[in-house]
Structure formats: C-alpha cells, structure tokens
C-alpha positions as CSV (number, residue, x, y, z in Angstrom):
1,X,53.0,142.6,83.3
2,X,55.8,143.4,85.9
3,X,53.8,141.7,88.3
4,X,54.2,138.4,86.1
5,X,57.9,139.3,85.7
6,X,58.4,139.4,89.9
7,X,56.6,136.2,89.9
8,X,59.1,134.4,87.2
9,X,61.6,135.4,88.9
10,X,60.8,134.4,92.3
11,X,59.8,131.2,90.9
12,X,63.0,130.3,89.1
13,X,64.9,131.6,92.2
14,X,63.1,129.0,94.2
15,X,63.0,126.0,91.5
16,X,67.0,126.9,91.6
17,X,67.6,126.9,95.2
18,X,65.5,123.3,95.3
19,X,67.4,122.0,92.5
20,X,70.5,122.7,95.1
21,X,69.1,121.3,98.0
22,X,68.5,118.2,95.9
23,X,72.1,118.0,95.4
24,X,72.8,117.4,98.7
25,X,72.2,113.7,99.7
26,X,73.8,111.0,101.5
27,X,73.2,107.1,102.1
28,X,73.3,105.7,105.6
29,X,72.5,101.6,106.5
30,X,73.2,98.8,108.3
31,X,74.2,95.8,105.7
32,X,72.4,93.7,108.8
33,X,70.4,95.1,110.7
34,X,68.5,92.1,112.6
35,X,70.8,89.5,113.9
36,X,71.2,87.1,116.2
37,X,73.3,86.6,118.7
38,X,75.0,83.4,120.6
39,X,76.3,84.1,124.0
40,X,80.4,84.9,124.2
41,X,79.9,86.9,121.0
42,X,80.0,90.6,120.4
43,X,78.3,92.6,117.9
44,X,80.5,93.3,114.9
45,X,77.9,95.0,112.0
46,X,79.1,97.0,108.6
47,X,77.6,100.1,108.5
48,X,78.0,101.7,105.1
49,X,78.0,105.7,104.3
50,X,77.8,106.9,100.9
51,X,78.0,110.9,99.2
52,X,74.8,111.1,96.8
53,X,76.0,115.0,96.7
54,X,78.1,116.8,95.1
55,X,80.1,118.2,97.6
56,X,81.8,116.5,100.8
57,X,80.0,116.1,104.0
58,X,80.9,116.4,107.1
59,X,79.2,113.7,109.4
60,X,78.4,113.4,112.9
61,X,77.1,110.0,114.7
62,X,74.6,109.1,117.7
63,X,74.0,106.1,119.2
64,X,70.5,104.8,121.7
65,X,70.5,101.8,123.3
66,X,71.2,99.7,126.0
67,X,74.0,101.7,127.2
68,X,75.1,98.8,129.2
69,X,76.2,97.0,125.5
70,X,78.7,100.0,125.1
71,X,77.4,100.8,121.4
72,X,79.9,102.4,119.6
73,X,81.1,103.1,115.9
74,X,84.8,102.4,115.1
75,X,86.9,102.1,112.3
76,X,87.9,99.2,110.2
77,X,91.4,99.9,110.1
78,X,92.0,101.3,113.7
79,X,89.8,98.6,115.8
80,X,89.1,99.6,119.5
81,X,88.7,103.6,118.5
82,X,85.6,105.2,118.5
83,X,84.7,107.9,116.1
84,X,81.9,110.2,116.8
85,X,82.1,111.6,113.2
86,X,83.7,111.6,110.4
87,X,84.4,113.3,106.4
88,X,82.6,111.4,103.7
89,X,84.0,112.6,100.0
90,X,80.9,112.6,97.0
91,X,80.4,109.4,95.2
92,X,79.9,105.7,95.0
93,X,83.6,105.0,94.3
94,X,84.3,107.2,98.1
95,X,82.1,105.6,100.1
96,X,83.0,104.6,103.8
97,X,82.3,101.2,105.7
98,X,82.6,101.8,109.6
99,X,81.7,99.0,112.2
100,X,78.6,99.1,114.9
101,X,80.2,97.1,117.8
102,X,79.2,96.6,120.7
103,X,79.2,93.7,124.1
104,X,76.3,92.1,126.2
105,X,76.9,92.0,130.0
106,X,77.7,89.0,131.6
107,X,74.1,89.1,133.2
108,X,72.4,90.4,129.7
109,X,69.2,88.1,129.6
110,X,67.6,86.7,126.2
111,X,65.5,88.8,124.0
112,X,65.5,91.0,121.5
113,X,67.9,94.7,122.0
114,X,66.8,97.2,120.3
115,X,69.5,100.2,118.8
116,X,69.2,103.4,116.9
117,X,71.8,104.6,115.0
118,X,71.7,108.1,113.6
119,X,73.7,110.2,110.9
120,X,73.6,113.8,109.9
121,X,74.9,116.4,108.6
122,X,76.8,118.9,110.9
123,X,74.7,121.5,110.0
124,X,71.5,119.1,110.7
125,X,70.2,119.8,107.2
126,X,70.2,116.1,106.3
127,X,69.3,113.6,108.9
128,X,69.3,109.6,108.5
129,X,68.7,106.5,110.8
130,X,69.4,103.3,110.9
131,X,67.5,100.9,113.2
132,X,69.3,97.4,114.6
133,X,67.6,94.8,116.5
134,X,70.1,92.1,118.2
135,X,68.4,88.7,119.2
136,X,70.5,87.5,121.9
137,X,70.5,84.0,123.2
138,X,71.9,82.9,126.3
139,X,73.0,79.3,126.7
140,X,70.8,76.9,128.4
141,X,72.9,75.2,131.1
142,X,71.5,71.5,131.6
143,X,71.7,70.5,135.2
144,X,73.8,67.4,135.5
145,X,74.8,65.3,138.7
146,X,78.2,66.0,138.3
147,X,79.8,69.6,138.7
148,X,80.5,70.9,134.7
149,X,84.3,72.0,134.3
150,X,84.5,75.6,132.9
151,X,86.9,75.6,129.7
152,X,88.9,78.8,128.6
153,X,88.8,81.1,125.4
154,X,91.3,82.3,123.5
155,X,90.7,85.1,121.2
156,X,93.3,87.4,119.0
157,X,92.5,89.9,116.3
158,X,95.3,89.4,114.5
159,X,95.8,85.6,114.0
160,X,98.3,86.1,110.7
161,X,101.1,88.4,110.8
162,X,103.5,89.7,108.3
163,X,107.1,90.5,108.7
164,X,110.9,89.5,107.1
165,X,112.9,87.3,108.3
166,X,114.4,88.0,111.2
167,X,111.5,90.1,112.5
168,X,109.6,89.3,115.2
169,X,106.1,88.6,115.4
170,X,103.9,90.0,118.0
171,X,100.7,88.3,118.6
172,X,98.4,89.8,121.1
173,X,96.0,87.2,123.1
174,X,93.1,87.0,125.0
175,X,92.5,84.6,127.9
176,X,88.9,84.2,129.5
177,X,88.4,82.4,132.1
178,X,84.8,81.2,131.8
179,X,85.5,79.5,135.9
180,X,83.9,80.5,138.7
181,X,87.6,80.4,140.8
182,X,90.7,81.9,140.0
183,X,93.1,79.5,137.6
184,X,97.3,79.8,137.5
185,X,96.8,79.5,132.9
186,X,100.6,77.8,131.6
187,X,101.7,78.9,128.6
188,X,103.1,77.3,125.7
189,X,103.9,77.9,121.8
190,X,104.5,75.6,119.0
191,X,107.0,76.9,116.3
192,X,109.5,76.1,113.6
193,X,112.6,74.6,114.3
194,X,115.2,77.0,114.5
195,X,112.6,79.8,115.8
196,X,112.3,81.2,119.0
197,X,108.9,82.1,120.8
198,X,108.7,83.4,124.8
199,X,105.3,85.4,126.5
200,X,104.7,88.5,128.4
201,X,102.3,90.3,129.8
202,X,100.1,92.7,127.4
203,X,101.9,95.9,128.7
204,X,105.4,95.1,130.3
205,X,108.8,93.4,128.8
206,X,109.1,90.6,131.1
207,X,108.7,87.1,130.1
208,X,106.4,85.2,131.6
209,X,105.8,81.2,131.2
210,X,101.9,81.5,133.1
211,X,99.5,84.2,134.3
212,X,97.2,83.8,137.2
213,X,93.2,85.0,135.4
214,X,90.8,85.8,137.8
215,X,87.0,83.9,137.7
216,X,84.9,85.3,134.9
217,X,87.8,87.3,133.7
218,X,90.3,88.0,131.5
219,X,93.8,88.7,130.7
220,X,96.1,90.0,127.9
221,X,99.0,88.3,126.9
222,X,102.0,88.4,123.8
223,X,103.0,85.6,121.9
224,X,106.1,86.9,121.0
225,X,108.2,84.7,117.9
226,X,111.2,85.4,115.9
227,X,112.1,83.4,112.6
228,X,115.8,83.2,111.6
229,X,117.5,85.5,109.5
230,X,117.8,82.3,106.6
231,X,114.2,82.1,107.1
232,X,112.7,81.6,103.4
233,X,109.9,83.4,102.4
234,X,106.1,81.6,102.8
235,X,103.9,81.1,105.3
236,X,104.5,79.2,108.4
237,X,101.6,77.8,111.0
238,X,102.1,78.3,114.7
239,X,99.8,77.2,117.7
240,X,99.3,79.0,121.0
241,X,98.2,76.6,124.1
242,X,96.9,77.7,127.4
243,X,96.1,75.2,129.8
244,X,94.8,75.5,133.8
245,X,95.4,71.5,134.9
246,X,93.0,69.4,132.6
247,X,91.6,72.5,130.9
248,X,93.8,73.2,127.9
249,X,92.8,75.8,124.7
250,X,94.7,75.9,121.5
251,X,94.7,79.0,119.1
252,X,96.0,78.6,115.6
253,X,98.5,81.4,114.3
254,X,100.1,82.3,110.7
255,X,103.4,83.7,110.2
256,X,104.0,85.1,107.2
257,X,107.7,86.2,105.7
258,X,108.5,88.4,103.3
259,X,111.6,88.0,102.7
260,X,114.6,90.7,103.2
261,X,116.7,92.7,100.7
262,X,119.8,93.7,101.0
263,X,121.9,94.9,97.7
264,X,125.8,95.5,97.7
265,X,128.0,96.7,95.0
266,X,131.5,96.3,95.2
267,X,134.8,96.6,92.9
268,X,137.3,93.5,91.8
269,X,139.5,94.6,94.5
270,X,136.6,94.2,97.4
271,X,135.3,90.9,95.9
272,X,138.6,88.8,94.9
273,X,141.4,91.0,96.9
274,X,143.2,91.7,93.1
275,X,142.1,94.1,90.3
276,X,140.3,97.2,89.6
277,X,139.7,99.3,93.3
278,X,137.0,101.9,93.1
279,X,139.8,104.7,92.0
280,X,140.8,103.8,88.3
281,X,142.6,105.6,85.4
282,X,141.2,106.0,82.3
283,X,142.7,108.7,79.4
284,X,140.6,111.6,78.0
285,X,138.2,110.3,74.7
286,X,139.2,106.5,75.0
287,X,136.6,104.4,76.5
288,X,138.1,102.6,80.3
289,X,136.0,99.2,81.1
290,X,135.3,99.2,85.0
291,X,134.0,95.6,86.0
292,X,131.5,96.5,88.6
293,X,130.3,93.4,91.1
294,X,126.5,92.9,92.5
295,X,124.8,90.7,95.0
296,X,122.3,90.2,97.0
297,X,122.3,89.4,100.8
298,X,118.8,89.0,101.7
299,X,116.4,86.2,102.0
300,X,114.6,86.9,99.0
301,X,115.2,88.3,95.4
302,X,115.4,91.5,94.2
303,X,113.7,91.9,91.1
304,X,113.6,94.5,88.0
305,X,117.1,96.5,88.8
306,X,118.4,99.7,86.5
307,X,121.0,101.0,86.4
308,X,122.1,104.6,86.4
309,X,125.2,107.1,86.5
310,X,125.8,110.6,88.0
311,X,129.0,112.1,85.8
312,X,130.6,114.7,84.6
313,X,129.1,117.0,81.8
314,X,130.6,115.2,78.6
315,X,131.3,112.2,79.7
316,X,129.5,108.9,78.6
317,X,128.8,106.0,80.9
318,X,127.0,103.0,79.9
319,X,126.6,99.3,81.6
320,X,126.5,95.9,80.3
321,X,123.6,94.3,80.9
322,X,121.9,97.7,81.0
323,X,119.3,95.5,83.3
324,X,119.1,92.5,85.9
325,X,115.7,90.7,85.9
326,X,116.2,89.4,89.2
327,X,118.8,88.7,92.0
328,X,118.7,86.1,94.0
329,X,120.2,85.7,97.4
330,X,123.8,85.1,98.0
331,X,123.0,82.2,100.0
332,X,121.7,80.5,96.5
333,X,124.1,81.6,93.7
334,X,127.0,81.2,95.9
335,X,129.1,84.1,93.6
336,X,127.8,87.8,92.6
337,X,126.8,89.1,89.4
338,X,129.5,91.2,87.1
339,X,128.0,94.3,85.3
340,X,130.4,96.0,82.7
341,X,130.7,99.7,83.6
342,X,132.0,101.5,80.1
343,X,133.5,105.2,81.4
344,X,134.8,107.6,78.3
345,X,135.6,111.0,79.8
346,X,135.2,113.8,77.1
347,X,137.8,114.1,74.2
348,X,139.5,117.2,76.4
349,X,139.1,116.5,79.5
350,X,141.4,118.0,81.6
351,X,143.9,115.9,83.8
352,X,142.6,115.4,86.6
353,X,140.1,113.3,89.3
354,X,136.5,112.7,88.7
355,X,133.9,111.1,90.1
356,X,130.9,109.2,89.2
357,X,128.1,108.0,91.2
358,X,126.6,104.4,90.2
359,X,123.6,103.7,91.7
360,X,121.7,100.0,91.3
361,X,117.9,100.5,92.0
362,X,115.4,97.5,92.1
363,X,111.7,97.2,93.4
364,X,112.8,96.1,96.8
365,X,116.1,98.1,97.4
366,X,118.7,100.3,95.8
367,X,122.7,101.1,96.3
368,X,125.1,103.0,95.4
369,X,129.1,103.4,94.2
370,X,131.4,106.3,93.9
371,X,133.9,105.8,91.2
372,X,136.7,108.1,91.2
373,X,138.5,108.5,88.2
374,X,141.7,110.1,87.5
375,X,142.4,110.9,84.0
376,X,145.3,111.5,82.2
377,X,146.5,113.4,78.8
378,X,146.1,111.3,75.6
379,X,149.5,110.1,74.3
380,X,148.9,112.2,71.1
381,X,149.4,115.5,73.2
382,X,152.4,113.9,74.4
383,X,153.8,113.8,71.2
384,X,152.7,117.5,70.5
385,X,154.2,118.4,73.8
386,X,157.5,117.1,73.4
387,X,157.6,118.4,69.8
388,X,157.0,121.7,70.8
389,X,159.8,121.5,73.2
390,X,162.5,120.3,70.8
391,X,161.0,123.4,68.1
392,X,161.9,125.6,71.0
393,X,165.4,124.3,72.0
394,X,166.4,124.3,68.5
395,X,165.6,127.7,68.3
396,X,167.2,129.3,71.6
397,X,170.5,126.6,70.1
398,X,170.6,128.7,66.8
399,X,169.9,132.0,68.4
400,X,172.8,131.3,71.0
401,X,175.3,129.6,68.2
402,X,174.3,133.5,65.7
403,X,175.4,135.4,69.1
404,X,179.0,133.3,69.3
405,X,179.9,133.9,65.8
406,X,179.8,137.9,66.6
C-alpha cells in the first residue's frame, strides 16, 4: 500500500511539473519566407514573435547565411539597429514584429540564398527556427552597339515628414551612382512659394548646391526645408532632383504641418490700453466682474479649453463662458475672445491684497494669469465704525463737561 502511495505521488509530481513546462511556449515565423528578389533591392521580411506562455521571455537571436548579405534583425521603429535579443511579454495582444534585413553584393550572382533564423529562450529551454530562401535575380544586360548611359537612384526612408509651421523639415537622401566613372550630382528642390529649401552633406552644416559620387557608389545628403510661420496646416508635395549632365532623378517628398499653438491671456488694460489692469479692487462679500481677454497666436486652433482658478480659501470665482469649443488663430478672427471672470472674496475678508491664479487649458496648449486683488471694508462697517466713534466722543464730552461742573 505505501508503495502505491510513493508512486501517486511521484506521478502527480511529474504530470504537475509537465503541466508547467507546457506553459511555457512561444511562436516564432517569417510572414514570407521564400521570396524573390530583383536586383537594387534589399531584403526587408516581418518576422513575427508571439508569448504562448504565461510568463515573459527573454529572447535571444542567431542568424546563418551568406554572411556576405549582412543578415541581421532590427527594429521597426529604430531602422539601421540591430538587436541580438530582445523581451517578449505573454499573449497574442504583446506580440512583437521585428524585420530580417539584409543586402546582396554588388557581385552576388542569381540563384536561390538560403538563411536560418533561430530563436530561443535564454536559458535554451525552448528553441525555434525559421528558414528563408531569397531568389535573387540579377538583370540581364542586352548588349547594344551603342554604349548604355547609367541612370542614378534616389532613395529616402522617410519621404513624409511631420512638423508645425515654421519647423524645418529634414529629409535624408540617398544618391547611387549606378556609373562606372565618377559624376559631379547638382542638386535642386521644388517647394512652396514662400518656403525655403538648401542641401548639405549627411553629417556637416554646410550647404552644398552638388556633391561629387564616386562610380558604383553612394552618398548621403539633406534636403533641408522650412515652411513659414503663416503656413496653414495640410499637406504640401515637394520634389527632390539630382542630375549628372543628361542623367537627371526625381524623388517625391510630403510635408506635412501641424499647425502651432500659442494661447495668451491678457487684461482690458493690455488689449485696448484703458480699463481693468490685472490689479483690481473688489469689496469683501460683493461679487467684482474682471473681463478677462483670450487669443490665439498660432497657425491652427485650439480646441476644448477649461477654465480654472487658484484662490483664497472662501472665496468664489466663476467664468462666463465656463468653456471655449475652439479658438482660432488671431490671424482669422482679427479680435480676441472676452471671458467674464466673477471674483467674490468671502463676507469677512480682511483688507487686504490677494491673488488668484487663472489658468486657460486646451488640448494643444495652456496659460496662465495672476490676478491680484486688493479688497477693501464693506461700507456697512464703515458705518459701524464711524458710529462707534461718535458713541465714544460723546462719552469722554459728558465725562469732561461732569468734571467742569465740580
């Protein structure tokens, strides 16, 4: 009997410890993994990692292969960095797309290339591969009486950039020359009216208008463009052109614009030169109506702004419109908005300066306002004041008049 006991036990101890090791699991593939490829093209693959476990994984990468190719794994957000590893979270919804990359050399002849791609665990419990086979085919150069003028290539891994106006716009270009002799490449960008647009060299300041590229080779460049401050917000095409005396490449390019915010606040006094500054009066328990001016001197509106007040403990503070929808540039409305600021400092507030803090917040930007506030004693207490006073000369005048009589 205690023999079948040791044996339950052992086996439930080992159906456990399976049941763990079953929990640990991950997905590993190559979304394509036979292609082909034309000559002047790299390989660019997804390679998709999921977490079938329960707990996170730390993975680490190999690569075989034509080492010639440079085969590599990068990431999609950081191109042109290899990762030998990386930390892959459990679950479907976590799972992590890297790219297989790599180049054929210029003397790489057609065929089929032939790469292994493996994933495991760091402790090498868990070990997956993922096999890609790249066709490549070389051009066939027809043989012709007449010598065949090389062109050039332009390439850019960025060809639509975001920015406000005002910003500039950094594109950074490629330039092959597929020649067999050295070519003096002129430079030239079309752009907006109104927009300015130079060149320089991949990794210095000066400005360039051409670039000498070597035969078979290539060179960096930056198509540098700045929109206007007015610039409205939308997308606006721009072309790059490279040309080496009848050889001439064009590259189209997107400028996008966002827009720019920039919200002011600002009293009667700053708008107009007459009225309310930002130090008013107001008396203790009556309500004082500051008139509080708001505009926008961006390129673009400023949408969904609340208002809010930092005061003294008893005071109320409220605003009229309590909200703004949207504010558009100054450029467009031509005058700024008026928001009612309502201040009532508490019924016995003692004489004195305050301050309150108004800030405007929107989705795009936010400002701010200190209100001073000097308050005075209600006229009521006035009265009580000076009535006190007269009770007490009356009195010393009939002590003083009982004293003469003696």
């Amino acid at each position: 009997m205690r023999k079948k006991l040791v044996f339950a036990c052992l086996l439930a101890f080992a159906l456990v410890g399976a049941a763990q090791e079953l929990k640990r699991d991950f997905a590993f593939y190559v979304a394509y993994p036979h292609i082909v490829l034309p000559e002047g093209k790299d390989v660019n693959l997804d390679v998709v990692l999921v977490n079938y476990g329960e707990n996170p994984e730390e993975i680490v990468f190999e690569i075989s292969g034509p080492e010639d190719w440079n085969p590599r794994l990068e990431t999609s957000s950081y191109p042109r960095t290899q990762i030998m590893g990386l930390y892959l979270l459990p679950g479907e919804d976590n799972k992590v797309t890297v790219k297989f990359r790599a180049k054929p050399p210029d003397e790489a002849e057609s065929g089929d290339y032939a790469f292994e791609l493996v994933a495991r665990t760091k402790d090498g419990t868990i070990e997956k591969k993922a096999a890609v086979v790249v066709t490549y085919e070389r051009e066939k150069v027809e043989t012709t009486e007449e010598e065949e003028v090389k062109g050039l290539t332009l390439t850019v891994d960025y060809p639509a950039l975001e920015n406000p106006a005002g910003e500039r716009f950094e594109f950074e270009i490629q330039i092959k020359n597929e020649a067999d002799e050295e070519r003096v490449v002129e430079l030239k960008g079309q752009v907006p009216i109104g927009w300015q647009a130079y060149f320089t060299p991949r990794w210095k300041d000066q400005r360039i208008t051409s670039i000498k590229v070597g035969k078979n080779s290539s060179e960096w460049i930056k198509f540098v463009v700045t929109p206007p401050f007015g610039a409205e917000k939308g997308e606006y095409p721009l072309t790059f052109v490279a040309s080496a005396g009848e050889v001439e490449a064009k590259l189209d390019l997107k400028a996008v614009i966002t827009g720019t915010y920039e919200l002011h606040l600002g009293s009667e006094a700053e708008v107009f030169g007459k009225g309310d500054t930002r130090n008013i009066k107001a008396t203790a328990g009556k309500e004082r109506v500051f008139k509080l001016y708001i505009w926008n001197e961006g390129s673009a509106p400023i949408t969904d702004i609340d208002f809010y007040a930092s005061k003294p403990k008893g005071w109320e503070v409220s605003f009229k419109p309590e909200k703004l929808e949207s504010l558009e540039p100054l450029a467009q409305t031509l005058k700024p908005e008026v928001v009612e600021v309502i201040v009532k400092p508490k019924e016995r507030a003692i004489p004195g300066d305050y301050e309150i803090n108004i800030t405007a917040a929107g989705k795009e930007d936010r400002e701010s306002l200190k209100l001073r506030v000097t308050v005075g004693a209600a006229m009521s207490w006035g009265w009580v004041g000076v009535a006190v006073i007269v009770v007490v000369v009356a009195g010393l005048t009939g002590i003083f008049v009982r004293l003469g009589r003696r």
